[in-house]
N, C-alpha and C positions, 0 to 999 in steps of 0.2 A: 474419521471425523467428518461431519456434513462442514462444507464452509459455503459460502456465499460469498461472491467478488462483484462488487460493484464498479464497472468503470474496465470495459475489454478492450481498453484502446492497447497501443503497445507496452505498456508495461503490467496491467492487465492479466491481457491475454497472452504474455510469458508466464506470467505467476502461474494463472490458471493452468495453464500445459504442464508444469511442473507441481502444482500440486494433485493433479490429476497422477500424473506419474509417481506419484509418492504414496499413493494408493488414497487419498481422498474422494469423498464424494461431494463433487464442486456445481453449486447453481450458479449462474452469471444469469448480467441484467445490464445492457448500455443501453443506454438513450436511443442512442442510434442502433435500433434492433438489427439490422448486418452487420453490426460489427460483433456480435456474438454469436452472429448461428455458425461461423463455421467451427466453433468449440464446441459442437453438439457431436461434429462428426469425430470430437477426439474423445467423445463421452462426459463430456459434462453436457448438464439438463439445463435447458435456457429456459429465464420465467419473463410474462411479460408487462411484469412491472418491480420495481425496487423491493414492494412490500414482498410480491411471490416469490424475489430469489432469497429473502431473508426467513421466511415463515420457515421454523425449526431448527436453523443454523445454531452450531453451538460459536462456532468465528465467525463473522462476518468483514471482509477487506475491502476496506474503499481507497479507491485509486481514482479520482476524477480529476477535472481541470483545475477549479480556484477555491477557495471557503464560500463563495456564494453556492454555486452546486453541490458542495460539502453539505452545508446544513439544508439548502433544500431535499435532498435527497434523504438524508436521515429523516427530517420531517414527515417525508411522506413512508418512511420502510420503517423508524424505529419501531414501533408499536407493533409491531410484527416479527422481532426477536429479542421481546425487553432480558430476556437473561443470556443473550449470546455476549461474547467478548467481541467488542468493535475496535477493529486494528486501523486507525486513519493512517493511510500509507499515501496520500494526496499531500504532493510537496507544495505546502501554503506556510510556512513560516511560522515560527513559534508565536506570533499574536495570530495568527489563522486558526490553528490548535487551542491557543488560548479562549476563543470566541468558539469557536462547535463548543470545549468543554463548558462554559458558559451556558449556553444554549439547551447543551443535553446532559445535565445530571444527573438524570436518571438512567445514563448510559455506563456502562463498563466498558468504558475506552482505553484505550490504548494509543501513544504516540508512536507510529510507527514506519517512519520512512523508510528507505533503500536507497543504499548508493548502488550504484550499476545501472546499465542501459539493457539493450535489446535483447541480449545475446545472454549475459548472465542471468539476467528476468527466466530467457527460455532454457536455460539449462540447470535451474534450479541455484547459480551459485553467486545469488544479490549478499548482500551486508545488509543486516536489517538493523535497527539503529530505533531502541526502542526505550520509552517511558508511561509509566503509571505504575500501578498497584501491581504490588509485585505476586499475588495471588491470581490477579490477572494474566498478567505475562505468561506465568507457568498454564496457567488453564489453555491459552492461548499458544505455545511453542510450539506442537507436534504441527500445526499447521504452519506456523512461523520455517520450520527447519524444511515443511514440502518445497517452500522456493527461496532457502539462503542458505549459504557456504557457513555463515557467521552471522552472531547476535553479539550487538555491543549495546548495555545496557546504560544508559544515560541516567539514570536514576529514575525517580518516582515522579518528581514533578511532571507533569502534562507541559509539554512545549519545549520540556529539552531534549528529547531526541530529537525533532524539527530544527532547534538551535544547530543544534549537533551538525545537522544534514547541510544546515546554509553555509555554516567553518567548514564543509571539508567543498561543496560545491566554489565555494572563495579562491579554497589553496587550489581546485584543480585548475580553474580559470587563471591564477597567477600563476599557474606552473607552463600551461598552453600559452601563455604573453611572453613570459621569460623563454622558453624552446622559440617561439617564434621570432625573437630579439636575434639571438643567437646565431639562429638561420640564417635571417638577414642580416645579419654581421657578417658572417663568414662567407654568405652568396657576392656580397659587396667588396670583400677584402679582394 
């Protein structure tokens, strides 16, 4: 499957290394052109601009900083994979998602964050945490499964896998307060 990843920062350029290893054929495109060449030497093809890594992508994954970057960068690449599936995997919150869907209706998106960090990104084994069109999703999965352990489907709606992603990012921060509580309880006792 050709996919297209926009955005090779660290979770990125795990996805990318794993779906490379999954046997895809993956173009990347960051902003910051170093931070994608050296996924050239792991055999994905660097383009050098958003529209070039999406030109014939049947997936395209965005992973950037905020929904401003979000839609600008669709802005400038949609038009250059109007029938790929766009997986927004950039954790901006279900009114973030809500606004790109807004924006781009004439996209085949997909809600699609990840829980996991550095390490599961590179080892293929994120939680991907996904909504839309369920026709979508399927078209989209074989690249979905190149960098996750697990797909939990949130439904159709647009913005509730993001919802999804912000409830479990909640419990983990309260679960790292209360371990810490704890510590310091017992360091003090």
């Amino acid at each position: 499957m050709h996919v297209a990843v926009l955005g090779t920062g660290i979770m990125g350029a795990g996805m990318t290394r794993s779906l490379l290893r999954a046997g895809h054929d993956v173009r990347v495109w960051n902003r910051t052109a170093a931070r994608a060449q050296p996924l050239a030497d792991e055999g994905a093809s660097v383009a050098g601009t958003a529209a070039g890594a999406v030109e014939g992508a049947e997936v395209v994954l965005v992973m950037l900083w905020d929904t401003p970057a979000v839609l600008d960068v669709l802005g400038s690449a949609a038009g250059a994979a109007p029938d790929a599936v766009w997986l927004q995997g950039s954790t901006i919150g279900a009114d973030g998602m809500l606004e790109v869907a807004a924006a781009r209706p004439d996209l085949r998106l997909v809600d699609a964050p990840v829980l996991g960090t550095k390490g599961p990104a590179e080892q293929g084994k994120l939680v991907a945490l996904l909504s839309g069109a369920p026709a979508d999703v399927a078209a989209a999965q074989p690249a979905i499964d190149g960098y996750s352990a697990r797909s939990v489907c949130a439904g159709e709606r647009l913005g509730a896998a993001s919802a999804l992603k912000l409830a479990c990012n909640a419990w983990v921060a309260t679960m790292n307060a209360a371990v810490g509580q704890s510590i310091a309880l017992a360091e003090g006792l």
